[in-house]
C-alpha positions as CSV (number, residue, x, y, z in Angstrom):
1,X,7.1,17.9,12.1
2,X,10.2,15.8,10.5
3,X,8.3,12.5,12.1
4,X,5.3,13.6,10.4
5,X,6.6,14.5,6.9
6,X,9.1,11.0,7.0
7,X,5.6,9.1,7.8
8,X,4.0,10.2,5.2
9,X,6.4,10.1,2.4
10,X,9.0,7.9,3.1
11,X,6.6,4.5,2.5
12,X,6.3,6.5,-0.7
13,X,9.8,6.5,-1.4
14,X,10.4,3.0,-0.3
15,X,8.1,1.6,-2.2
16,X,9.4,3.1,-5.3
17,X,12.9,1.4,-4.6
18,X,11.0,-1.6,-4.4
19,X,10.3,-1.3,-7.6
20,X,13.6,-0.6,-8.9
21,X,15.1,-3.4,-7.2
22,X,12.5,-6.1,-8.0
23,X,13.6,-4.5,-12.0
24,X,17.1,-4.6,-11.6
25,X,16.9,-8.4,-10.3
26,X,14.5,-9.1,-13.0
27,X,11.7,-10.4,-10.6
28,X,9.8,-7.8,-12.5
29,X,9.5,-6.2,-16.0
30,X,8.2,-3.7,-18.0
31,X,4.9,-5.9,-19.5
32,X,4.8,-6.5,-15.3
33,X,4.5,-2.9,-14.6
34,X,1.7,-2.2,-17.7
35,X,-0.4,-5.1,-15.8
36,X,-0.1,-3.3,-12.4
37,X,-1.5,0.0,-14.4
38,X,-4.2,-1.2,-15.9
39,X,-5.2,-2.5,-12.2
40,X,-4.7,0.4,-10.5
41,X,-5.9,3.1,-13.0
42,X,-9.3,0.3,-13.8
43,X,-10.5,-1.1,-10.1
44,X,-7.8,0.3,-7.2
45,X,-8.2,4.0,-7.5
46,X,-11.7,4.3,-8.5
47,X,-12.4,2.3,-5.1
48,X,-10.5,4.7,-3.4
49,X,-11.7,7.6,-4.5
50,X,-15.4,7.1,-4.5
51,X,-14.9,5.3,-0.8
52,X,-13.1,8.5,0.2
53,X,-15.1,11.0,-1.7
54,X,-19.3,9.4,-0.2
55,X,-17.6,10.0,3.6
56,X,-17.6,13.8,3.2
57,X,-20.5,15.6,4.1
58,X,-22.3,17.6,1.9
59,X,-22.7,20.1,4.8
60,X,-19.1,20.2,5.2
61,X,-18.1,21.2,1.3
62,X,-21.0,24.3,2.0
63,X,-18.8,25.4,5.2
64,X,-15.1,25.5,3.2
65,X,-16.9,27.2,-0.2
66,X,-13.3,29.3,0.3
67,X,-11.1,26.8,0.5
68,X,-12.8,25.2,-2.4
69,X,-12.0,28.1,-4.8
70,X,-9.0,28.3,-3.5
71,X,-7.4,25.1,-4.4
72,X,-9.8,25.1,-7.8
73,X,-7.7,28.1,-8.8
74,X,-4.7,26.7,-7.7
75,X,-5.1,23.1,-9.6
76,X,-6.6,24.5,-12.8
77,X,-5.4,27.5,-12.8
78,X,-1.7,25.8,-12.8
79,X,-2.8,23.4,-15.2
80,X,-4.0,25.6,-17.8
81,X,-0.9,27.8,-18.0
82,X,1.3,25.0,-18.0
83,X,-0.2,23.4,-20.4
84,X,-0.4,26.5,-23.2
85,X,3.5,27.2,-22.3
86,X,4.2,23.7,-22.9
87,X,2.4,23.2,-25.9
88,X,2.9,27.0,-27.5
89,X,6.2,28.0,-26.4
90,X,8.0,25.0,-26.1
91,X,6.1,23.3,-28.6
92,X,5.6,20.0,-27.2
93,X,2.9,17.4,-28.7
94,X,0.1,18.0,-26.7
95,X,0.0,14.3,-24.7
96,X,3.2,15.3,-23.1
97,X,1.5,19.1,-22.5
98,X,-1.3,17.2,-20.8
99,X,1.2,15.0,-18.6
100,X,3.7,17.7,-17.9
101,X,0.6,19.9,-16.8
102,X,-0.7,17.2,-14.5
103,X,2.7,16.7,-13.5
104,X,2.8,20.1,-12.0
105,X,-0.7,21.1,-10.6
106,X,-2.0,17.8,-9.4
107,X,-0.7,16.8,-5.7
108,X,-1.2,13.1,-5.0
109,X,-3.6,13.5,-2.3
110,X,-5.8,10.5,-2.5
111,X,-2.5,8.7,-2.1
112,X,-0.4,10.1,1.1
113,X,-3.3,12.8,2.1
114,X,-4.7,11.5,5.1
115,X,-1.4,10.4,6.4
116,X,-0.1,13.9,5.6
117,X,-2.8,16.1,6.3
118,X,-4.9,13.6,8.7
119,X,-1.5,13.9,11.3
120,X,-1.3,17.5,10.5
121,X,-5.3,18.2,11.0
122,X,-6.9,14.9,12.6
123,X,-10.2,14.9,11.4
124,X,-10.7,18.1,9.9
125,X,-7.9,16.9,7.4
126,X,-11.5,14.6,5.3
127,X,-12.3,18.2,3.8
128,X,-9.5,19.3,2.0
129,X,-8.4,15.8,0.9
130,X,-12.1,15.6,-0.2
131,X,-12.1,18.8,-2.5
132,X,-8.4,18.4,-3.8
133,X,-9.6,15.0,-4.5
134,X,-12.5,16.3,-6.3
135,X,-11.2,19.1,-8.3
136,X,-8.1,17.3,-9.5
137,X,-10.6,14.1,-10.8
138,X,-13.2,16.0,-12.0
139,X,-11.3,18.2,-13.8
140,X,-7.2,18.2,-14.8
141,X,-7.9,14.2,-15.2
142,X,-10.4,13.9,-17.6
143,X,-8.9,16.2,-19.8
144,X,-5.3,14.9,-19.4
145,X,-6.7,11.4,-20.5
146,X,-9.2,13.5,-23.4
147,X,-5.9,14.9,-24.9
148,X,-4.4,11.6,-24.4
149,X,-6.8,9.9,-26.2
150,X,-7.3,12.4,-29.1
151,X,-3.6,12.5,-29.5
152,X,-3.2,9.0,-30.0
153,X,-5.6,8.8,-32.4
154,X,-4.7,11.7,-34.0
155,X,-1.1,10.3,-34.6
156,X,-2.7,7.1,-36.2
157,X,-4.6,8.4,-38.3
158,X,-1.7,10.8,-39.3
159,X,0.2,7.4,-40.3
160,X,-2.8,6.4,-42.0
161,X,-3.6,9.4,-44.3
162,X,0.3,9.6,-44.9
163,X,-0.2,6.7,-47.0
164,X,-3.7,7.4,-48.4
165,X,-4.6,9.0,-51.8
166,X,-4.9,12.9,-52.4
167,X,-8.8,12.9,-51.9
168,X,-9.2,10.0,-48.8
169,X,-6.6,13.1,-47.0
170,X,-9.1,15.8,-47.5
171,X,-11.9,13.4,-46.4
172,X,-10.0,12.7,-43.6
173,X,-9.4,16.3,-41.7
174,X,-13.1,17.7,-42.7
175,X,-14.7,19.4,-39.8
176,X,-17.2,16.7,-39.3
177,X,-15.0,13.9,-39.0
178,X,-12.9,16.1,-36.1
179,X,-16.3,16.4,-34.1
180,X,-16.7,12.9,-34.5
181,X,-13.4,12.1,-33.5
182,X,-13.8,14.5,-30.6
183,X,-17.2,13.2,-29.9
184,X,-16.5,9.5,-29.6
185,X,-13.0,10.4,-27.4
186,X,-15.4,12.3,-25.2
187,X,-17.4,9.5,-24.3
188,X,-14.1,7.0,-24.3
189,X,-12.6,9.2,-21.2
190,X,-16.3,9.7,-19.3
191,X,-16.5,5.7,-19.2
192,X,-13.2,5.0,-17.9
193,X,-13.6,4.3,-14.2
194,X,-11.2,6.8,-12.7
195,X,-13.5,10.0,-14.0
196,X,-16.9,8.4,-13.6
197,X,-16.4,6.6,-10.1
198,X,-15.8,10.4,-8.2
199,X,-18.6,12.0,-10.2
200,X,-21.1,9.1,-8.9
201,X,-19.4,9.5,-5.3
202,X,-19.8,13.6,-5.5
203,X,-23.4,13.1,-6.6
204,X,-24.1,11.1,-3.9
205,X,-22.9,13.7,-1.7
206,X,-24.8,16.4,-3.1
207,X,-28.0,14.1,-3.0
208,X,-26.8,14.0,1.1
209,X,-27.7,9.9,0.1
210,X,-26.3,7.0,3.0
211,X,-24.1,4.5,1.9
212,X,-23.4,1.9,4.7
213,X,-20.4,2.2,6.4
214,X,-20.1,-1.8,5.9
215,X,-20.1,-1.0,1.6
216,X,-17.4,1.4,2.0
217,X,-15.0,-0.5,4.5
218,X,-15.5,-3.4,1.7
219,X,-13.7,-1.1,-1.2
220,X,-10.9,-0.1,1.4
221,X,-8.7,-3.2,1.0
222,X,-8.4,-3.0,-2.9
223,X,-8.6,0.9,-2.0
224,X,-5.8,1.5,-0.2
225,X,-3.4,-0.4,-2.1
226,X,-3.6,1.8,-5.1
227,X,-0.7,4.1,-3.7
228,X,1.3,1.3,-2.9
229,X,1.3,-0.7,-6.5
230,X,1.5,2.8,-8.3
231,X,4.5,3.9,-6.9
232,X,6.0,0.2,-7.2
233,X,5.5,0.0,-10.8
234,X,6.7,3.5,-10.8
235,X,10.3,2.2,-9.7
236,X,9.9,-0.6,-12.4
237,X,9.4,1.7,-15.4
238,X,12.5,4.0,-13.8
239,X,14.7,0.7,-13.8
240,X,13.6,-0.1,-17.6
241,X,15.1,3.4,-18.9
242,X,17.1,5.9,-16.6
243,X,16.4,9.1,-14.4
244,X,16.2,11.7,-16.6
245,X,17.5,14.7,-14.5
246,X,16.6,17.5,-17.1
247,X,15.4,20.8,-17.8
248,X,11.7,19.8,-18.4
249,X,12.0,17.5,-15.2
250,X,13.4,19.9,-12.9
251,X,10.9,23.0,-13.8
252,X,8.0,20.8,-13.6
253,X,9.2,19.7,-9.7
254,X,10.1,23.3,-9.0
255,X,6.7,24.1,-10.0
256,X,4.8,21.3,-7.8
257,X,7.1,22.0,-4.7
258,X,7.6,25.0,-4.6
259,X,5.7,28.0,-6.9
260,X,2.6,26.1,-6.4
261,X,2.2,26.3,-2.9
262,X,4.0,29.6,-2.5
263,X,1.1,31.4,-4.9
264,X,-1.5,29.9,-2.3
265,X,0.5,31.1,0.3
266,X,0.9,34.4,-1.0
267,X,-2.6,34.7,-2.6
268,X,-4.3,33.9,0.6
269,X,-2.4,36.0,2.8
270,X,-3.0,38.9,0.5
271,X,-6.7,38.5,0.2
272,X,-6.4,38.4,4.5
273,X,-7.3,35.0,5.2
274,X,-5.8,33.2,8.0
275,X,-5.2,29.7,9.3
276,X,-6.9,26.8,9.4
277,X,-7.6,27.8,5.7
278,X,-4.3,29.1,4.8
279,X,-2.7,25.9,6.0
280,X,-4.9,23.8,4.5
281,X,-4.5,25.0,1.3
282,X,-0.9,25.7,0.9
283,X,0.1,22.2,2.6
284,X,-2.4,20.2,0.5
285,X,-0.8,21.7,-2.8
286,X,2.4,21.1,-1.2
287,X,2.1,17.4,-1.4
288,X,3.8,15.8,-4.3
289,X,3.0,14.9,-7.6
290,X,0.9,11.8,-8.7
291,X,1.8,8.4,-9.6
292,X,-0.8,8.6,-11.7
293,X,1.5,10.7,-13.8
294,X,3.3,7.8,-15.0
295,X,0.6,5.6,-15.2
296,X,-0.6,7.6,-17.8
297,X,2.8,8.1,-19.5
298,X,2.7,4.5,-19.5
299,X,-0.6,3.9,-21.0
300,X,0.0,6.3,-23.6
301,X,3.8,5.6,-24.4
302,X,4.7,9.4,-23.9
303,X,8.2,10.2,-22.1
304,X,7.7,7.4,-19.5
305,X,11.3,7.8,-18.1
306,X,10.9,11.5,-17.8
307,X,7.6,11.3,-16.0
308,X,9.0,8.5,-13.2
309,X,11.9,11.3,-12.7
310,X,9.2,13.8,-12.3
311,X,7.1,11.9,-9.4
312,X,10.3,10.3,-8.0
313,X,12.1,13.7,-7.5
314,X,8.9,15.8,-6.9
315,X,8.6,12.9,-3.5
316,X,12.2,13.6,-2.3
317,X,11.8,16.8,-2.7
318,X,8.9,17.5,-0.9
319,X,10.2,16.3,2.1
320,X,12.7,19.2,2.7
321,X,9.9,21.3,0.5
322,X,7.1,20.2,2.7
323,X,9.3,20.9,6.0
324,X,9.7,24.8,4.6
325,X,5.5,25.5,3.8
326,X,4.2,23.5,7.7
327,X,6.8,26.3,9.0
328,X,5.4,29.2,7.2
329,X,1.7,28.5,8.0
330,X,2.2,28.0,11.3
């Protein structure tokens, strides 16, 4: 069990070290780390997850419709309720509700999944890295990068209409030019790569369409590396502020470790369902969080120190965290 969980995660961990120490001898810089997250976020993950999503049967997602709702509910159910207490009670802006929400509801199973849950599983382990992979970029990342988007603009054209006369502010906040804004931000998110490359791969699935094994082993090189380069410029934006060991930090890992998985746990178990779904669920949500965290804290210039202390904690965490949840579904 420690083998397995070490395997998985500590490459994870490594890699983000990397990062730090190519920083802190100065092989490697901030402008460095923006250029390895446009890659990854424009060409390596949308190869990975549309070559991971077209390999799962469409007969297979009819068999688990269970597991499907469970780990829906558990994602954006999560998601949601962070997000309103962020941006509500705590009264954050709402990119940094989006990203702390993301932070902890969205386990980084396209990235260490099938070396977690494929040693854990074998080949059973495609279905619930398949629908985890699904829900989370079908749903919690469009909106994250929505709200990103909109709260960008929004905070230009704040800057803007600061300056502008009496009337052009009026103009400015009118219902139709929100829709408009909304509208066009809409269509921004539904291009970028990451959120239209798994609905084209879930299509396919439902269509039960063939794509040659040849096509997909061809995206696996660029694939597979997206992991790797996210957590490395991970460790570069951490070396270019400081770990930020706070409140926020620490209820958002607590969250992804731990009451995540322990409301799946619990929730299943109540309803009276046993293994292979129970484990399934609970250890997929158990994963950690995203690198994609930061490379949207990066894109977006929102709390990038805080959301590399996030990830990096929420990974050396999880492997004591991840030790506790294979125990209790055994």
């Amino acid at each position: 069990m420690v083998s397995t969980i070490l395997g998985a995660l500590l490459p994870m961990l490594v890699t983000f070290l990397l990062g730090f120490f190519a920083a802190w001898r100065r092989d490697f810089g901030p402008n460095d780390a923006s250029t390895l997250n446009r890659m990854v976020l424009v060409y390596a993950v949308p190869l990975a997850l549309f070559a991971g999503t077209v390999t799962t049967s469409r007969a297979a997602l009819v068999q688990d419709v269970a597991l499907v709702i469970a780990l829906c509910a558990a994602i954006i159910s999560l998601y949601g309720a962070v997000f309103l207490l962020c941006r509500f009670v705590f009264h954050f802006q709402p990119g940094r509700s989006a990203l702390a929400a993301l932070t902890a509801s969205a386990p980084a199973v396209p990235f260490v999944g099938p070396a977690v849950l494929g040693d854990l599983f074998g080949r059973s382990s495609a279905i619930p890295i398949a629908i985890s992979s699904l829900v989370i970029n079908l749903t919690v990342v469009p909106v994250t990068l929505l709200i990103l988007a909109l709260g960008a603009t929004v905070k230009n054209n704040t800057a803007e209409t600061a300056s502008a006369a009496p009337g052009e502010k009026q103009s400015a906040s009118s219902a139709a030019s929100q829709l408009s804004l909304l509208a066009s931000k809409f269509e921004d998110t539904v291009k970028e790569p990451i959120v239209w490359a798994p609905v084209l791969a879930f299509v396919v699935v439902l269509c039960g369409l063939h794509i040659p094994k040849l096509l997909i082993h061809s995206m696996a090189m660029l694939g597979s590396a997206s992991g790797g380069v996210a957590m490395f410029a991970c460790g570069i934006v951490l070396a270019a502020g400081k770990i930020e060991i706070n409140k926020t930090v620490l209820w958002l890992v607590l969250l992804k470790n731990i009451v995540q998985p322990a409301l799946v746990l619990i929730g299943l178990r109540w309803i009276g369902y046993g293994n292979p779904i129970v484990s399934e669920a609970v250890l997929t949500t158990a994963i950690p969080t995203m690198p994609l965290v930061i490379m949207f804290a990066m894109q977006y210039h929102i709390e990038e120190g805080e959301a590399a202390s996030a990830v990096f904690l929420s990974v050396v965490g999880s492997v004591v965290s991840m030790g506790i949840f294979i125990a209790l579904t055994k």
